[in-house]
N, C-alpha and C positions, 0 to 999 in steps of 0.2 A: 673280089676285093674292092672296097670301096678307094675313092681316091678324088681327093678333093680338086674342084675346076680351079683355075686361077682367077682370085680374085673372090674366092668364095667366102665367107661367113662359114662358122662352122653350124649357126642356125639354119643357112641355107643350105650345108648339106645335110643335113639329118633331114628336112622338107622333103629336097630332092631325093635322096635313098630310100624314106620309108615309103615316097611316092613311087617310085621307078618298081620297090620289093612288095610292098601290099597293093599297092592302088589306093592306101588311104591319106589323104589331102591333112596336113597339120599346120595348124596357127602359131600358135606363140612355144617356144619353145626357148630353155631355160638348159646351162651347163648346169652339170653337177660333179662330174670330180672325171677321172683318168685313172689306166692302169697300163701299167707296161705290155707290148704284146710280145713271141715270142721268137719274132720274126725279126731282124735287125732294123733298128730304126723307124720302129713302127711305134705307133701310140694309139690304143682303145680311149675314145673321148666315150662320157656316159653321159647322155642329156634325158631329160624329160619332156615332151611333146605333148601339145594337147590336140586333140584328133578335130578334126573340122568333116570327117564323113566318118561311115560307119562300115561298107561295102571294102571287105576284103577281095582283091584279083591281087594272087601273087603270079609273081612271073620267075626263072627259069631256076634262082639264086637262092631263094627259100623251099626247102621243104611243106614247111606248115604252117600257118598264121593263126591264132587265135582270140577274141576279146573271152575276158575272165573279170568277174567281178570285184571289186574291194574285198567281199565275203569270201568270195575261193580264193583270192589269193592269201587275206588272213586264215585262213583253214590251213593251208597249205603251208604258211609260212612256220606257224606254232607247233609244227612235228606229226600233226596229221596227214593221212594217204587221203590223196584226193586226185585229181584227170591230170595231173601234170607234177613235174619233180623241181623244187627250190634249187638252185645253184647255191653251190658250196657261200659262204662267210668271205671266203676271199674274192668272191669273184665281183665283180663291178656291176653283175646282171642281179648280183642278191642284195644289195646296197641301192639300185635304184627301187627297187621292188620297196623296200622298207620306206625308202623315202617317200615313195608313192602312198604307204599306208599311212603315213606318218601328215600328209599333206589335208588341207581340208576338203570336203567333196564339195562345197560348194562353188570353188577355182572356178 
């Protein structure tokens, strides 16, 4: 479970967690919205990160880590079966995903 240092940024925690959970290093990272968790008192923040390496090392907390295209994610997102499954409409993981398609590639 993640859990913010005192005195953190919530930029600096998403830095540190995808660092400490992939091994991959992020620059600039940008809020995008929250959803309730359903745990008492908790809150899912949903950011967008831009990746400053490329070398996935996940450590004990993640199962799987992936990089995936713009292309496979748009494949995947339009109702096609493709290497991985869209989260539901409601969920905050299908909302960044969009946002992300939605974004320009040149960022």
């Amino acid at each position: 479970m993640s859990v913010f240092m005192i005195g953190e940024t919530i930029e600096d925690a998403v830095r540190r967690e995808v660092a400490e959970e992939t091994g991959v290093k992020v620059g600039r990272v940008m809020y995008h919205s929250n959803q309730t968790w359903p745990r008492p008192s908790t809150l899912m923040i949903g950011c967008i990160g831009f990746a400053m390496s490329e070398q996935i090392i996940l450590d004990d907390e993640l199962e799987d880590a992936k990089w995936f295209s713009r292309q496979e994610m748009l494949h995947n997102i339009t109702g096609h079966r493709g290497h991985f499954m869209i989260p539901t409409k409601q969920a905050i993981a299908h909302q960044l995903i969009k946002a992300f398609l939605g974004m320009s590639s040149s960022l």
